[in-house]
C-alpha positions as CSV (number, residue, x, y, z in Angstrom):
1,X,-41.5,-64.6,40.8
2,X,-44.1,-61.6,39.4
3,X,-42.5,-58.5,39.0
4,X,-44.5,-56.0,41.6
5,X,-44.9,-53.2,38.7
6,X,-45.1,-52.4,35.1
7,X,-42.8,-51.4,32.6
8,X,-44.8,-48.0,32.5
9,X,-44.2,-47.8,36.4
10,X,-40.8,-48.3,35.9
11,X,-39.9,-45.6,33.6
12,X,-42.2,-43.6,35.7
13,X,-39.8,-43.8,38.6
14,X,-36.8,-42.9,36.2
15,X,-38.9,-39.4,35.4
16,X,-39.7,-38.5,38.7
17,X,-36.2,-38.7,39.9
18,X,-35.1,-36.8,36.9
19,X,-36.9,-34.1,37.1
20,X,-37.1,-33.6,41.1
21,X,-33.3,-33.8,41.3
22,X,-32.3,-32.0,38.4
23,X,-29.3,-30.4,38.1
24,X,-27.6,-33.4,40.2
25,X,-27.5,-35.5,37.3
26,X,-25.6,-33.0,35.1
27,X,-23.1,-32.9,38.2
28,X,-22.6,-36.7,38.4
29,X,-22.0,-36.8,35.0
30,X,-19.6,-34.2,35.2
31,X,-17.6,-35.7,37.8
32,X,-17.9,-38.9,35.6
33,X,-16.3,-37.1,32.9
34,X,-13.6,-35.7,35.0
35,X,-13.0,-39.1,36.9
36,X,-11.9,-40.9,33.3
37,X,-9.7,-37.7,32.5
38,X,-8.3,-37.9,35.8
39,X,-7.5,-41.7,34.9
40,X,-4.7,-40.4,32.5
41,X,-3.1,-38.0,35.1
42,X,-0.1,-38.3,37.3
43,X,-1.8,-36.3,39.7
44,X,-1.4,-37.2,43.3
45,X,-4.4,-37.3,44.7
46,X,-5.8,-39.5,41.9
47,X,-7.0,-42.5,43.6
48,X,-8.2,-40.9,46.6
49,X,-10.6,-38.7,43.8
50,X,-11.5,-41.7,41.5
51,X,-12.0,-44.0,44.8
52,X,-14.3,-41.0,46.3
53,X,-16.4,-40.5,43.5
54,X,-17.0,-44.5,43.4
55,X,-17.8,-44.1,46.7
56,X,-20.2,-41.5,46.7
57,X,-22.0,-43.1,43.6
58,X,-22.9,-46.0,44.9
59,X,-23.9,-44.2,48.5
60,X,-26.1,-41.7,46.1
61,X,-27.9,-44.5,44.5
62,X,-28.8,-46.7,47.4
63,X,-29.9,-43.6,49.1
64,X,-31.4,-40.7,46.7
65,X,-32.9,-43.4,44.5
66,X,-33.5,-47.0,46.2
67,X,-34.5,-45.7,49.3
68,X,-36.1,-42.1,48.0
69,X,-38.0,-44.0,44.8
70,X,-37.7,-47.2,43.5
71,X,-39.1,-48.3,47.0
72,X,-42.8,-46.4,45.5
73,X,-43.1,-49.8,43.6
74,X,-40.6,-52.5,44.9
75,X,-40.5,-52.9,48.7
76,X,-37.0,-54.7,47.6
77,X,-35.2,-52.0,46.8
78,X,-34.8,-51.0,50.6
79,X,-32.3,-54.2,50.2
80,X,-30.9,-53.4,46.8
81,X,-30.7,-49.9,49.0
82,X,-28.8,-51.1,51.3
83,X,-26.6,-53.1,49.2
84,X,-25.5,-49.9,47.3
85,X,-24.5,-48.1,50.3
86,X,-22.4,-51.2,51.1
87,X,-21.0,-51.3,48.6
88,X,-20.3,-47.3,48.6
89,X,-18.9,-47.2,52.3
90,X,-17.0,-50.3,50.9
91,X,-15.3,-48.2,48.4
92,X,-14.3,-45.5,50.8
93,X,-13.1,-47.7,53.0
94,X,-10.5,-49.1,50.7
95,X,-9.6,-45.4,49.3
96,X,-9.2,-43.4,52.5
97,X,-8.1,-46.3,55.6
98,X,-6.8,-49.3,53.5
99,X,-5.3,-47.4,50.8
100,X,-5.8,-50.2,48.5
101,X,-8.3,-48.9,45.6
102,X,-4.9,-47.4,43.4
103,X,-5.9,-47.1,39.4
104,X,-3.5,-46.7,36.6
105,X,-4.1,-46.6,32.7
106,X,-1.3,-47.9,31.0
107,X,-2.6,-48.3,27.1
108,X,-2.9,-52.3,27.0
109,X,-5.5,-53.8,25.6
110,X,-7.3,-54.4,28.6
111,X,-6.9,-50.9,29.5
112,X,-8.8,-50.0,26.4
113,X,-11.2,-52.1,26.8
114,X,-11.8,-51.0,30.7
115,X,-12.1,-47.1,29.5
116,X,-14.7,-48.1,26.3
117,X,-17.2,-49.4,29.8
118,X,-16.8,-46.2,31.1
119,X,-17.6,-44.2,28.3
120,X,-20.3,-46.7,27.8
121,X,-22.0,-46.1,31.1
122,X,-21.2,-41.9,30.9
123,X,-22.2,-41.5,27.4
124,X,-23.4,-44.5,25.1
125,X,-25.7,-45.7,27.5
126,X,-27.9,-42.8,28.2
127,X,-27.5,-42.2,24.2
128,X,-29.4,-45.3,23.6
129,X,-32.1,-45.2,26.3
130,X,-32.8,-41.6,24.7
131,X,-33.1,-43.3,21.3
132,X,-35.4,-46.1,22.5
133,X,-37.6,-43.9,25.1
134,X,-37.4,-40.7,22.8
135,X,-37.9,-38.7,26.0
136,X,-34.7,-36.6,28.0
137,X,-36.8,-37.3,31.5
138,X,-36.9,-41.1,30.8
139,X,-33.4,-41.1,30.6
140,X,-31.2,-43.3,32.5
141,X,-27.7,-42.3,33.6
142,X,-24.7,-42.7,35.9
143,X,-25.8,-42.0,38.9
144,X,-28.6,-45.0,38.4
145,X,-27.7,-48.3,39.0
146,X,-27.2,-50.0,35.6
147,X,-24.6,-47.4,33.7
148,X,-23.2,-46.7,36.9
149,X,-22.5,-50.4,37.8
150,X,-21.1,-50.9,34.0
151,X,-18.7,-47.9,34.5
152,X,-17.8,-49.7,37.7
153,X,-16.4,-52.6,36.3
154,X,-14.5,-50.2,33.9
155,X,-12.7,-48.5,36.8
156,X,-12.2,-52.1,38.7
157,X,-10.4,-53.2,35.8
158,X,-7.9,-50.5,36.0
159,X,-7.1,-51.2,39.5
160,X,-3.9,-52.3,40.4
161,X,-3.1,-55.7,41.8
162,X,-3.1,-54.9,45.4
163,X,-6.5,-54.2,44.7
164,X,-9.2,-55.9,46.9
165,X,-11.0,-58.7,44.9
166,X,-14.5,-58.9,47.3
167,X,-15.3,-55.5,46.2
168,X,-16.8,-57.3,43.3
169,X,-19.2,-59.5,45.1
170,X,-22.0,-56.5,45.3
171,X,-21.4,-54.7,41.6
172,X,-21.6,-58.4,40.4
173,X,-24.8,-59.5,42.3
174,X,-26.8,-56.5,40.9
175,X,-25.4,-57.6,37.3
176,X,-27.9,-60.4,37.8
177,X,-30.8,-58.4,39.4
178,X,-30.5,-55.1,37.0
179,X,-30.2,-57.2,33.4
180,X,-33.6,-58.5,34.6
181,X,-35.2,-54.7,33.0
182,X,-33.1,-56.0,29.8
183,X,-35.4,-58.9,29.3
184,X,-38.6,-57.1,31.4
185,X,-39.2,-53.8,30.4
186,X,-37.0,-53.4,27.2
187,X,-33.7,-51.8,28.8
188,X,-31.6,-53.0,26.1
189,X,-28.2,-51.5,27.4
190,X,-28.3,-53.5,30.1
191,X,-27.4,-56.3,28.0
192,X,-24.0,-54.8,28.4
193,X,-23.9,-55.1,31.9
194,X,-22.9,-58.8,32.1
195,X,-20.9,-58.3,29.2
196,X,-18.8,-55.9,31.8
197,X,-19.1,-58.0,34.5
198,X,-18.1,-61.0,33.4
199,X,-14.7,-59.1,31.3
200,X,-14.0,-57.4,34.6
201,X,-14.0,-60.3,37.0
202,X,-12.5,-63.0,34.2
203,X,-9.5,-60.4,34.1
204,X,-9.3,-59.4,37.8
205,X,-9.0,-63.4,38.6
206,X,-6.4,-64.1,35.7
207,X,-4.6,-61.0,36.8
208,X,-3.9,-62.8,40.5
209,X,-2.0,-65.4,39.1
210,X,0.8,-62.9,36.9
């Protein structure tokens, strides 16, 4: 199937959003930032604020840039929209009613492993889209769908075994639609988006049979 737009229109997108709802982005990565500190606390609230950021990241996307942008030049995006905020109320859901989204960080390998995707998708990943676009309004990060879906899998990872396996249907079906811009329009990082994917979901299965 043709791709509705260019790779010009696509980065396009990427610098409108930036610059119309700047200083959000610095706030989302903040609360990124404070969200993998948090992962090494004992405090008590920790799940509820780890599980409420997830929450309101994916809601943020499907709504401030599916719906508000990326629909401009794919009429799909209303779905991928819609999708997000699934998956966001999803998230929410298991935090606040079920109770079920718990995280701990306990130094194994798997642990380290789980914290270098969410670095990845804070920091490394906007790093290298700055180093292949050479422009600060062309760059992508959390908050959009590709770093924030790699620091995803990160956090699902660290989840503890109680932990809801379907939540992983909707971050793993835009794995396959979002490493499409790997292969399209140059996003290399994204090529680290399966790689997360497939750690995450290989571990969370293995992990039900301890």
């Amino acid at each position: 199937m043709k791709i509705p737009f260019t790779t010009e229109h696509f980065f396009e997108i990427f610098e409108k959003y930036n610059l119309e709802i700047f200083p959000v982005q610095l706030i989302i990565l903040i609360l990124g930032i404070l969200s993998a500190i948090i992962l090494h606390s004992k405090i008590k609230s920790k799940n509820k604020l780890i599980g409420g950021f997830l929450g309101a990241l994916w809601l943020w996307i499907g709504i401030a840039y599916h719906f508000a942008y990326f629909t401009e030049i794919n009429k799909t995006a209303y779905v991928f929209g819609g999708l997000f905020v699934v998956q966001g109320l999803i998230f929410l859901i298991e935090t606040f009613y079920r109770k079920k989204f718990e995280f701990e960080y306990n130094g194994k390998i798997m642990d380290h492993i789980a914290y270098f995707f969410i670095i990845f998708g804070i920091v490394l990943y906007p790093i290298l889209i700055y180093v292949l676009e050479g422009s600060l309004i062309r760059t992508i990060t959390i908050g959009l769908p590709c770093p924030s879906t790699i620091l995803t899998f990160g956090f699902l990872i660290l989840t503890k075994p109680k932990f809801s396996k379907y939540i992983v249907i909707i971050p793993a079906l835009w794995t396959i639609v979002g490493t499409s811009a790997a292969f399209n329009f140059g996003v290399y990082p994204d090529y680290f988006m399966p790689v997360s994917a497939l750690t995450s979901i290989v571990y969370l299965i293995a992990r039900k049979k301890e």
